[in-house]
N, C-alpha and C positions, 0 to 999 in steps of 0.2 A: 611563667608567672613568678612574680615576685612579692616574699611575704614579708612587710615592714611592722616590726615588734618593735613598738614605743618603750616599751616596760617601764619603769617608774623614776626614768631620770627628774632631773628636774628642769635637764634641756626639752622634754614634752610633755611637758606639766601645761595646762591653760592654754593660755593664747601661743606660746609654744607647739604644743600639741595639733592644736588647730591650723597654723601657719605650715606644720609637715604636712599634713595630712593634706592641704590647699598645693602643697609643691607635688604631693604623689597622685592626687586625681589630674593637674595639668600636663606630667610628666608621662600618666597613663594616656592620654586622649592623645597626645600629641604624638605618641609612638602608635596607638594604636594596641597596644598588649597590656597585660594584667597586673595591676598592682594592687595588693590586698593594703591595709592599713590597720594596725592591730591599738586603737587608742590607749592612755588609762583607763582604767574601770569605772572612774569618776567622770572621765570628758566623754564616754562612749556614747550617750543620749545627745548631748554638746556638740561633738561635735558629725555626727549623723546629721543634726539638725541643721546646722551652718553650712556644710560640703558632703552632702548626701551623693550617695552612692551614682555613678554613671555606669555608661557600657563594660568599660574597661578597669572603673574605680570601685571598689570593695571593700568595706569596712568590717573586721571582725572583732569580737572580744578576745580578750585574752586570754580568758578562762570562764569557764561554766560549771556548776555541781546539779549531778542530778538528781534533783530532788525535789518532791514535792512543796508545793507552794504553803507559805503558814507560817509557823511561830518557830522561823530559823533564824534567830540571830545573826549577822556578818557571810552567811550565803547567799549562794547568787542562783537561784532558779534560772534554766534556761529559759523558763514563759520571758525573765525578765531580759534576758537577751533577746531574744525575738522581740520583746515589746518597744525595744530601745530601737528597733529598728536593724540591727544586725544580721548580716545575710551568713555569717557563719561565726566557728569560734576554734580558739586553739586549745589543745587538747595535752594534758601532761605533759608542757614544757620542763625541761630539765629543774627551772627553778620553781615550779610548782606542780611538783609529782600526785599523780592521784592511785588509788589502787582499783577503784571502779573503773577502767579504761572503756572495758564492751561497754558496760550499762550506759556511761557517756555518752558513747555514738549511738550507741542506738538511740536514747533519748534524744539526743540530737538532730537524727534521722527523722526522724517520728514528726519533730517540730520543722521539716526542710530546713536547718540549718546544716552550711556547710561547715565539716568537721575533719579538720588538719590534726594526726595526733603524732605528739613527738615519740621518737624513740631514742636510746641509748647505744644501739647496740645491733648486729643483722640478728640475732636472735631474738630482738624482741620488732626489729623491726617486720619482722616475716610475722610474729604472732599478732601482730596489733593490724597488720593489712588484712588476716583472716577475718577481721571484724567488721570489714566494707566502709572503713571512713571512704572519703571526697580523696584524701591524699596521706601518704607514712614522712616524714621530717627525721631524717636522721641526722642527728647533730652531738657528735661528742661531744660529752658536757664539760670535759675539761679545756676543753677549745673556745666554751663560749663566751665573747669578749674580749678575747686573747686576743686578737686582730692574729691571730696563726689559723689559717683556713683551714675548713675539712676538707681541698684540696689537695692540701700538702700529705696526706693521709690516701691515696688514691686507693690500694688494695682496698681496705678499707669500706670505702664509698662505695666505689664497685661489688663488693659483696654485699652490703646494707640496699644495696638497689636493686641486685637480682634477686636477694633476700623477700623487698617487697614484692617484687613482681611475680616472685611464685608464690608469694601467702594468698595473693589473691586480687579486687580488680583496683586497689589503691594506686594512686599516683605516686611514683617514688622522686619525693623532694629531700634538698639536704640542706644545712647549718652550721653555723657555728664559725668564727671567726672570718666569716666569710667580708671581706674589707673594702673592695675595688671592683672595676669592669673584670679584670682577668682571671679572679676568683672565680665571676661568676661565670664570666664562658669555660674554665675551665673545669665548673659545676655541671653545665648544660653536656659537656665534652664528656664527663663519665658517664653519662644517661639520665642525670636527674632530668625530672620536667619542671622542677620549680625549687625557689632558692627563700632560705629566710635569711635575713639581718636584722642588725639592731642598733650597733652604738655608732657603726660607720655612717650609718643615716642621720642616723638624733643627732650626733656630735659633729657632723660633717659642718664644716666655712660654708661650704657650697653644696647646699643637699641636693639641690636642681641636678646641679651639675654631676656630679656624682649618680643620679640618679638614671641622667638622658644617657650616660656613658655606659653603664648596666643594660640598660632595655634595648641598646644597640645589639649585644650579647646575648640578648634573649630570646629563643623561635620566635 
């Protein structure tokens, strides 16, 4: 599986955003394997609506707070993620850390949304799989964007994954700098089962291309 975090560039903003997300459902179907699409928080109804979800094609939010529906100012109830249409969300990414992590998933859980929650670190990556998300994302935060892969960090990975897989029954996926095809078989190679990106995708000449070359890499 691979999880494409748009984040707030402004290469996928609008009809940007929409034009990825249209290369990661064709790039999905055509390989056959899993690509999530994590829109803006604003094209996330948009673009569900325009290039909904297929077999292999998955659209998640970025972010969700768990909170009751009402008179919350600038949050995002997950009803309103489920209501946009979204089949999961992402969970404490490094640049929008939360401190309610369990409450999250469980809330999340509760709504069948699938929930990816990031981690820092195998210590926290072991405590956040005891909480039964979908999958654990370890991704050193000082790696993310750096096109310097969590690869290049092997120890590392490998304890952040066995980490996961003894907290409990979460997926152990990894992040962060991750730039090319050989990153990510070299991701698949430590044990992860699923791989996040971001800028290598948004910012890619040839996000197709880049994309078909991944998913070759991919169980």
């Amino acid at each position: 599986m691979l999880v494409l975090n748009l984040k707030a560039y402004p290469d996928s903003a609008g009809l940007k955003g929409l034009k990825l997300a249209e290369v990661a459902r064709d790039a999905a179907e055509a390989a056959g394997k899993t690509v999530v699409v994590c829109p803006q928080q604003c094209d996330l109804r948009w673009v569900l609506e325009k290039v909904p979800e297929t077999k292999h094609y998955k659209v998640f939010a970025q972010h969700g707070d768990a909170v009751s529906q009402g008179s919350r100012t600038g949050w995002i109830p997950l009803e309103a993620v489920k209501g946009c249409g979204a089949s999961g969300l992402l969970i404490n990414h490094s640049e929008h850390r939360i401190e309610n992590v369990k409450e999250t998933i469980q809330a999340a859980k509760a709504l069948r949304l699938t929930a990816v929650v990031c981690a820092q670190s195998p210590e926290e990556s072991k405590k956040f799989s005891g909480f039964e998300p979908f999958a654990v994302a370890f991704e050193p935060p000082d790696l993310i964007g750096s096109g310097i892969s969590v690869t290049t960090r092997p120890e590392v990975a490998e304890e952040s994954i066995k980490a996961i897989k003894e907290g409990g029954s979460a997926k152990p996926f990894v992040g962060a700098g991750v730039s090319n095809s050989v990153d990510v078989r070299e991701s698949f190679a430590l044990g992860a089962e699923g791989v996040l990106l971001a800028s290598a995708f948004v910012k890619a000449e040839k996000p197709r291309a880049l994309l078909d070359g991944m998913l070759v890499n991919c169980p």
